[in-house]
C-alpha positions in Angstrom: 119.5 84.1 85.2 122.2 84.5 88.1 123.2 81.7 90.2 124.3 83.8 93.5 124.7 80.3 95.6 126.1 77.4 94.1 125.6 75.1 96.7 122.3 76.1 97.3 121.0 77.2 93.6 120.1 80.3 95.1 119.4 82.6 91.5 117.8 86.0 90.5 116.3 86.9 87.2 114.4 90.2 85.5 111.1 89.3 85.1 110.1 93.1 84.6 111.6 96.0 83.8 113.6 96.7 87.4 111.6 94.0 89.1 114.0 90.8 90.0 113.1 87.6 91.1 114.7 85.9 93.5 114.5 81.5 94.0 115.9 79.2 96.2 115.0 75.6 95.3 114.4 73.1 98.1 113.7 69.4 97.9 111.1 68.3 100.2 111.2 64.9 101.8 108.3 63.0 100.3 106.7 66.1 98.3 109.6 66.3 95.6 110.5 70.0 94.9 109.6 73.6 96.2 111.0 76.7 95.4 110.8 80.2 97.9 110.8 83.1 95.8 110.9 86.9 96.7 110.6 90.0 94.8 113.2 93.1 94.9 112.0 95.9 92.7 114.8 98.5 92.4 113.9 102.3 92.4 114.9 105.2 94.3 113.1 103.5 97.3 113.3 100.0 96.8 111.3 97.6 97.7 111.4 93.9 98.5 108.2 91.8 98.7 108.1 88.5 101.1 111.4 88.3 103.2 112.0 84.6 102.7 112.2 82.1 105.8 114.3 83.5 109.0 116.9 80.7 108.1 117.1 81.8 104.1 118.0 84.8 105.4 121.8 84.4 104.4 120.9 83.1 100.8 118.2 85.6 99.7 120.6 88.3 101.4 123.4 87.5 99.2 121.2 87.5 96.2 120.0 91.0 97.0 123.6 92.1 97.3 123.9 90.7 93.5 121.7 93.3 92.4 121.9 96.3 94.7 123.8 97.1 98.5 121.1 95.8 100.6 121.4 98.9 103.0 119.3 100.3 100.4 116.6 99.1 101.0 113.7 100.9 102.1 110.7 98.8 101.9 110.4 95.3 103.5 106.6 93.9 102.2 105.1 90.8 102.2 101.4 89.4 101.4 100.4 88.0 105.3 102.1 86.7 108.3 103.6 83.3 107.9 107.3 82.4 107.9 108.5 82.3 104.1 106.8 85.8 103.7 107.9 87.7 106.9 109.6 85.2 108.9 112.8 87.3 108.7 112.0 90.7 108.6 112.9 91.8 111.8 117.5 90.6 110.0 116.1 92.6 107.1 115.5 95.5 109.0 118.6 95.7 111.1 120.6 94.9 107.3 118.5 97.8 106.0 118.6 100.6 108.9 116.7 103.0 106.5 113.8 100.4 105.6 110.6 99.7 107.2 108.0 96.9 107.3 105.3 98.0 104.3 101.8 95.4 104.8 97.9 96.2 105.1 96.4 97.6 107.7 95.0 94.5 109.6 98.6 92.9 109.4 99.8 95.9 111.1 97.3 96.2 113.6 96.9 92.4 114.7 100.6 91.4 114.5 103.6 93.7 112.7 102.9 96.6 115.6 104.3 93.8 118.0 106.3 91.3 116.2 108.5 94.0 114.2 111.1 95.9 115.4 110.6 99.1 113.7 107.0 100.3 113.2 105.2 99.4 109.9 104.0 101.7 107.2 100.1 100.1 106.7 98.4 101.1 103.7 95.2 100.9 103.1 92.8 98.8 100.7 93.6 100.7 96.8 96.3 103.0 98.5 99.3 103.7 96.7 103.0 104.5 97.1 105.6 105.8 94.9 109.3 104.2 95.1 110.7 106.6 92.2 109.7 105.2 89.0 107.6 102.6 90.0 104.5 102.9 92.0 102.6 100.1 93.9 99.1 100.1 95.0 98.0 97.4 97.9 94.3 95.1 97.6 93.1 94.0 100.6 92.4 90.4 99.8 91.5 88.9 102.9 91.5 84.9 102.9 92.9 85.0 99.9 94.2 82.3 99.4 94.3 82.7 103.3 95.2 84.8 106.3 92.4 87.6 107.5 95.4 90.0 106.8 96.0 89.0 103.3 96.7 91.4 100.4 98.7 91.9 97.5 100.6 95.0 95.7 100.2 95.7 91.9 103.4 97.4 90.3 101.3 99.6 87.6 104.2 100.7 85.8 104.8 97.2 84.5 101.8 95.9 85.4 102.9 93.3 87.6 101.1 92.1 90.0 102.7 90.4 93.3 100.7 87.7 93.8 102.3 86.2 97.0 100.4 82.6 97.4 98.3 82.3 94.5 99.5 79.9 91.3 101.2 78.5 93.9 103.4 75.5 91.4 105.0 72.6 93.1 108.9 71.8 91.5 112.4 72.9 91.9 114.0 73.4 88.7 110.9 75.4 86.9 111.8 78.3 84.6 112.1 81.7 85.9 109.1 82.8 83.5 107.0 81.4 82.0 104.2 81.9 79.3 102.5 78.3 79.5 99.8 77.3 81.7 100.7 77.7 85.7 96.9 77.2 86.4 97.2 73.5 85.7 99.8 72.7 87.8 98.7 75.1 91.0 95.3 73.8 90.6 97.1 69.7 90.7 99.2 71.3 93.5 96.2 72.9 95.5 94.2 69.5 95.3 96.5 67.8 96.6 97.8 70.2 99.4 94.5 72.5 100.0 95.7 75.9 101.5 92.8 77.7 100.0 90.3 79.6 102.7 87.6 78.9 100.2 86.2 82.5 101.1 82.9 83.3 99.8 84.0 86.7 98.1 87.2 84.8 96.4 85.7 85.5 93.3 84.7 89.6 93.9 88.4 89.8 94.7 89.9 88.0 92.4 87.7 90.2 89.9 89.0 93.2 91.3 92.2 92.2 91.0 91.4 91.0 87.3 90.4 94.9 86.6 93.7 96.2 87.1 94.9 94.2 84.4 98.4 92.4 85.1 100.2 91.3 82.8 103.2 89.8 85.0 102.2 87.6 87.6 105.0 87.1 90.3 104.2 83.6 92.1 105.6 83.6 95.7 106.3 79.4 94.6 107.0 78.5 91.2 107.6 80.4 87.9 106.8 83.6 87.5 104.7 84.3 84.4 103.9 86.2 82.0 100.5 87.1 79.7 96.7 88.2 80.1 96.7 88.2 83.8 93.0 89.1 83.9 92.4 85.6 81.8 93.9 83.7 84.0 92.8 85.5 87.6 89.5 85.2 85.8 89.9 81.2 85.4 91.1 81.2 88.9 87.7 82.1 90.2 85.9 79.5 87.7 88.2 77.1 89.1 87.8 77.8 92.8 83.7 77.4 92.1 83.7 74.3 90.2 
Protein backbone atom coordinates (compact mmCIF):
# COMPACT_ATOMS: atom_id res chain seq x y z
CA UNK A 1 0.00 0.00 0.00
CA UNK A 2 0.97 3.81 -0.93
CA UNK A 3 0.26 6.53 1.25
CA UNK A 4 -0.14 9.53 -1.48
CA UNK A 5 -1.43 12.13 1.34
CA UNK A 6 0.01 12.08 4.67
CA UNK A 7 -2.12 14.47 6.19
CA UNK A 8 -5.05 13.05 4.91
CA UNK A 9 -4.10 9.03 4.69
CA UNK A 10 -5.10 9.26 1.25
CA UNK A 11 -3.44 5.51 -0.15
CA UNK A 12 -3.66 3.22 -3.26
CA UNK A 13 -3.20 -0.46 -3.47
CA UNK A 14 -3.37 -3.43 -6.33
CA UNK A 15 -6.15 -5.40 -5.53
CA UNK A 16 -6.08 -6.98 -9.18
CA UNK A 17 -3.85 -7.37 -11.69
CA UNK A 18 -3.82 -3.45 -13.16
CA UNK A 19 -6.82 -2.66 -11.08
CA UNK A 20 -5.82 -0.01 -8.09
CA UNK A 21 -7.74 1.00 -5.31
CA UNK A 22 -7.82 4.14 -4.15
CA UNK A 23 -9.05 5.27 0.00
CA UNK A 24 -9.41 8.18 1.73
CA UNK A 25 -10.33 7.64 5.37
CA UNK A 26 -12.71 10.07 7.09
CA UNK A 27 -13.83 10.28 10.63
CA UNK A 28 -17.40 10.99 11.04
CA UNK A 29 -18.77 13.01 13.93
CA UNK A 30 -20.82 10.54 15.99
CA UNK A 31 -20.59 7.51 13.38
CA UNK A 32 -16.76 6.73 13.96
CA UNK A 33 -15.01 5.96 10.62
CA UNK A 34 -15.70 5.90 6.81
CA UNK A 35 -13.54 5.41 4.11
CA UNK A 36 -14.39 6.79 0.03
CA UNK A 37 -12.85 4.49 -2.25
CA UNK A 38 -12.48 4.66 -6.11
CA UNK A 39 -11.25 2.29 -8.68
CA UNK A 40 -8.47 3.21 -11.55
CA UNK A 41 -7.95 0.17 -13.77
CA UNK A 42 -4.91 0.99 -16.00
CA UNK A 43 -5.00 -0.18 -19.74
CA UNK A 44 -4.56 1.43 -23.00
CA UNK A 45 -7.92 3.21 -22.20
CA UNK A 46 -8.11 3.57 -18.66
CA UNK A 47 -10.66 3.73 -16.70
CA UNK A 48 -11.65 5.13 -13.27
CA UNK A 49 -14.88 3.94 -11.48
CA UNK A 50 -16.77 6.56 -8.91
CA UNK A 51 -15.00 10.09 -9.05
CA UNK A 52 -14.98 10.60 -5.28
CA UNK A 53 -16.72 13.77 -3.67
CA UNK A 54 -16.32 17.23 -5.62
CA UNK A 55 -14.16 18.32 -2.60
CA UNK A 56 -11.84 14.96 -2.62
CA UNK A 57 -11.16 15.93 -5.79
CA UNK A 58 -7.48 17.12 -4.96
CA UNK A 59 -6.69 13.96 -2.80
CA UNK A 60 -8.03 11.19 -5.20
CA UNK A 61 -6.29 13.39 -8.02
CA UNK A 62 -2.99 13.08 -6.50
CA UNK A 63 -3.38 9.51 -5.91
CA UNK A 64 -4.18 8.87 -9.56
CA UNK A 65 -1.09 10.83 -10.56
CA UNK A 66 0.84 8.07 -8.25
CA UNK A 67 -0.05 5.54 -10.57
CA UNK A 68 -0.41 6.99 -14.03
CA UNK A 69 -0.61 11.03 -15.70
CA UNK A 70 -4.15 11.60 -15.07
CA UNK A 71 -4.52 13.13 -18.67
CA UNK A 72 -4.75 9.70 -19.48
CA UNK A 73 -7.60 8.94 -18.63
CA UNK A 74 -10.23 8.04 -20.78
CA UNK A 75 -13.09 6.68 -18.91
CA UNK A 76 -14.80 8.54 -15.93
CA UNK A 77 -17.64 5.68 -14.56
CA UNK A 78 -19.45 5.41 -11.64
CA UNK A 79 -22.43 3.10 -10.30
CA UNK A 80 -25.49 6.10 -9.92
CA UNK A 81 -25.79 9.71 -9.30
CA UNK A 82 -24.89 10.72 -5.85
CA UNK A 83 -21.89 12.91 -4.81
CA UNK A 84 -18.97 10.34 -3.66
CA UNK A 85 -19.61 8.52 -7.04
CA UNK A 86 -19.94 11.44 -9.59
CA UNK A 87 -19.92 14.46 -7.53
CA UNK A 88 -16.75 15.49 -9.38
CA UNK A 89 -16.75 14.42 -12.69
CA UNK A 90 -17.34 17.31 -14.44
CA UNK A 91 -12.81 18.42 -12.53
CA UNK A 92 -12.19 14.98 -13.89
CA UNK A 93 -13.13 15.69 -17.17
CA UNK A 94 -11.46 19.10 -17.72
CA UNK A 95 -8.02 17.04 -15.87
CA UNK A 96 -8.65 14.34 -18.52
CA UNK A 97 -9.52 16.31 -21.94
CA UNK A 98 -9.50 12.84 -23.77
CA UNK A 99 -12.01 11.14 -21.17
CA UNK A 100 -15.62 10.86 -21.11
CA UNK A 101 -18.35 10.12 -18.63
CA UNK A 102 -19.02 5.99 -19.09
CA UNK A 103 -22.64 5.06 -16.91
CA UNK A 104 -25.98 3.12 -17.97
CA UNK A 105 -28.34 4.28 -20.06
CA UNK A 106 -31.04 5.61 -17.61
CA UNK A 107 -28.15 7.66 -15.80
CA UNK A 108 -27.43 9.18 -19.08
CA UNK A 109 -30.75 9.86 -20.12
CA UNK A 110 -32.35 11.28 -16.74
CA UNK A 111 -29.21 13.26 -15.46
CA UNK A 112 -25.38 12.90 -17.07
CA UNK A 113 -26.92 14.40 -20.63
CA UNK A 114 -27.38 17.69 -18.47
CA UNK A 115 -25.25 17.66 -15.49
CA UNK A 116 -21.90 16.66 -17.42
CA UNK A 117 -19.91 18.67 -19.46
CA UNK A 118 -18.90 16.39 -22.16
CA UNK A 119 -21.58 13.90 -23.38
CA UNK A 120 -21.61 10.42 -21.77
CA UNK A 121 -20.89 7.06 -23.41
CA UNK A 122 -24.20 4.94 -22.05
CA UNK A 123 -24.00 1.36 -22.35
CA UNK A 124 -26.48 -0.85 -22.16
CA UNK A 125 -27.73 -3.71 -19.74
CA UNK A 126 -24.72 -6.84 -20.51
CA UNK A 127 -22.90 -4.49 -22.97
CA UNK A 128 -19.29 -4.46 -23.10
CA UNK A 129 -16.18 -2.36 -23.74
CA UNK A 130 -12.71 -3.10 -24.29
CA UNK A 131 -9.94 -0.71 -22.57
CA UNK A 132 -6.91 -2.82 -24.02
CA UNK A 133 -6.34 -5.76 -21.97
CA UNK A 134 -9.14 -5.55 -19.81
CA UNK A 135 -12.69 -5.52 -20.77
CA UNK A 136 -15.79 -4.44 -18.70
CA UNK A 137 -19.30 -5.37 -19.21
CA UNK A 138 -22.16 -3.00 -17.39
CA UNK A 139 -25.54 -4.78 -15.23
CA UNK A 140 -28.29 -2.72 -15.08
CA UNK A 141 -29.17 -3.09 -11.36
CA UNK A 142 -31.69 -0.71 -10.78
CA UNK A 143 -32.43 -0.01 -6.87
CA UNK A 144 -29.73 -1.82 -6.15
CA UNK A 145 -28.85 -1.05 -3.36
CA UNK A 146 -30.63 2.20 -4.68
CA UNK A 147 -30.95 4.75 -7.43
CA UNK A 148 -33.37 3.79 -10.61
CA UNK A 149 -30.06 4.37 -12.57
CA UNK A 150 -28.07 1.95 -10.66
CA UNK A 151 -25.54 -0.55 -12.20
CA UNK A 152 -22.35 -1.97 -11.88
CA UNK A 153 -19.24 -3.10 -14.30
CA UNK A 154 -17.64 -6.53 -14.05
CA UNK A 155 -13.81 -6.49 -15.11
CA UNK A 156 -13.83 -10.28 -16.73
CA UNK A 157 -10.29 -10.45 -17.12
CA UNK A 158 -9.79 -10.64 -13.46
CA UNK A 159 -12.94 -11.19 -12.60
CA UNK A 160 -13.65 -8.33 -10.52
CA UNK A 161 -16.53 -7.00 -10.12
CA UNK A 162 -17.18 -3.16 -9.15
CA UNK A 163 -19.59 -3.29 -6.78
CA UNK A 164 -20.08 0.48 -6.05
CA UNK A 165 -22.54 0.43 -2.74
CA UNK A 166 -22.91 -2.93 -1.92
CA UNK A 167 -20.74 -4.57 1.32
CA UNK A 168 -20.82 -1.30 2.09
CA UNK A 169 -18.33 -1.66 5.75
CA UNK A 170 -18.25 1.11 8.20
CA UNK A 171 -14.33 1.93 9.65
CA UNK A 172 -11.40 3.93 8.70
CA UNK A 173 -8.36 1.98 9.06
CA UNK A 174 -9.70 -1.51 7.49
CA UNK A 175 -7.26 -3.44 5.25
CA UNK A 176 -7.07 -2.83 1.63
CA UNK A 177 -8.19 -6.62 0.99
CA UNK A 178 -9.54 -8.68 2.61
CA UNK A 179 -10.46 -12.48 2.62
CA UNK A 180 -12.65 -12.61 5.93
CA UNK A 181 -16.17 -11.98 6.17
CA UNK A 182 -17.37 -8.26 4.91
CA UNK A 183 -21.04 -9.57 4.97
CA UNK A 184 -21.12 -9.37 8.71
CA UNK A 185 -20.07 -6.04 9.10
CA UNK A 186 -22.21 -4.38 5.96
CA UNK A 187 -25.13 -6.24 7.12
CA UNK A 188 -24.36 -4.53 11.21
CA UNK A 189 -23.61 -1.36 9.10
CA UNK A 190 -26.94 -1.58 6.83
CA UNK A 191 -29.14 -2.12 10.02
CA UNK A 192 -28.12 0.49 11.52
CA UNK A 193 -28.03 3.02 8.59
CA UNK A 194 -30.64 1.41 5.95
CA UNK A 195 -29.74 2.68 2.40
CA UNK A 196 -31.18 -0.48 0.82
CA UNK A 197 -34.30 0.11 -1.76
CA UNK A 198 -35.44 -3.24 -0.67
CA UNK A 199 -36.46 -3.81 -4.45
CA UNK A 200 -38.50 -6.81 -5.13
CA UNK A 201 -36.10 -8.30 -7.92
CA UNK A 202 -32.88 -7.64 -5.47
CA UNK A 203 -32.48 -11.17 -5.48
CA UNK A 204 -32.91 -11.89 -9.61
CA UNK A 205 -30.10 -9.40 -9.83
CA UNK A 206 -28.02 -10.20 -7.40
CA UNK A 207 -28.18 -13.81 -9.04
CA UNK A 208 -27.29 -12.44 -12.19
CA UNK A 209 -24.60 -10.89 -10.99
CA UNK A 210 -23.65 -14.18 -8.95
CA UNK A 211 -23.45 -15.94 -12.59
CA UNK A 212 -20.69 -14.01 -13.78
CA UNK A 213 -18.68 -15.37 -11.10
CA UNK A 214 -16.37 -12.57 -9.30
CA UNK A 215 -13.87 -13.33 -7.61
CA UNK A 216 -12.75 -9.71 -6.54
CA UNK A 217 -15.23 -7.64 -5.07
CA UNK A 218 -14.28 -3.82 -5.11
CA UNK A 219 -16.48 -2.17 -2.17
CA UNK A 220 -17.04 1.61 -3.02
CA UNK A 221 -16.72 1.84 1.35
CA UNK A 222 -14.62 -0.54 3.12
CA UNK A 223 -12.14 -3.29 2.11
CA UNK A 224 -12.02 -4.64 -0.89
CA UNK A 225 -12.13 -8.47 -0.96
CA UNK A 226 -11.30 -11.17 -2.20
CA UNK A 227 -12.85 -15.07 -2.76
CA UNK A 228 -16.14 -16.87 -4.18
CA UNK A 229 -17.95 -13.76 -5.07
CA UNK A 230 -20.96 -15.79 -6.19
CA UNK A 231 -21.11 -17.24 -2.28
CA UNK A 232 -21.21 -14.32 -0.95
CA UNK A 233 -23.62 -12.19 -3.61
CA UNK A 234 -25.63 -15.38 -3.04
CA UNK A 235 -25.72 -14.79 0.93
CA UNK A 236 -26.47 -11.19 0.14
CA UNK A 237 -29.85 -12.08 -1.25
CA UNK A 238 -30.66 -14.65 1.76
CA UNK A 239 -29.83 -11.85 3.85
CA UNK A 240 -31.80 -9.13 2.22
CA UNK A 241 -35.06 -11.75 2.51
CA UNK A 242 -34.66 -12.76 5.99
Amino acid sequence: MTITNTQSGTNVHEVAEGIYRISTPVAIEGAGGFSFNQYLIVDDEPLLFHTGPRRMFPLVREAVANVLPVERLRHIAFSHVEADECGSLNEWLAAAPRSSPLCGAVAALVSIGDLADRPPRALGDGESLSLGKHAVRWFDTPHLPHGWECGFLMEERTATLLCGDLFTQGGADLPPVTESDILGPSEAFRHEMDYFSHTANARAMLERLASANPTTLACMHGSAWRGDGAKLLRALADALSA
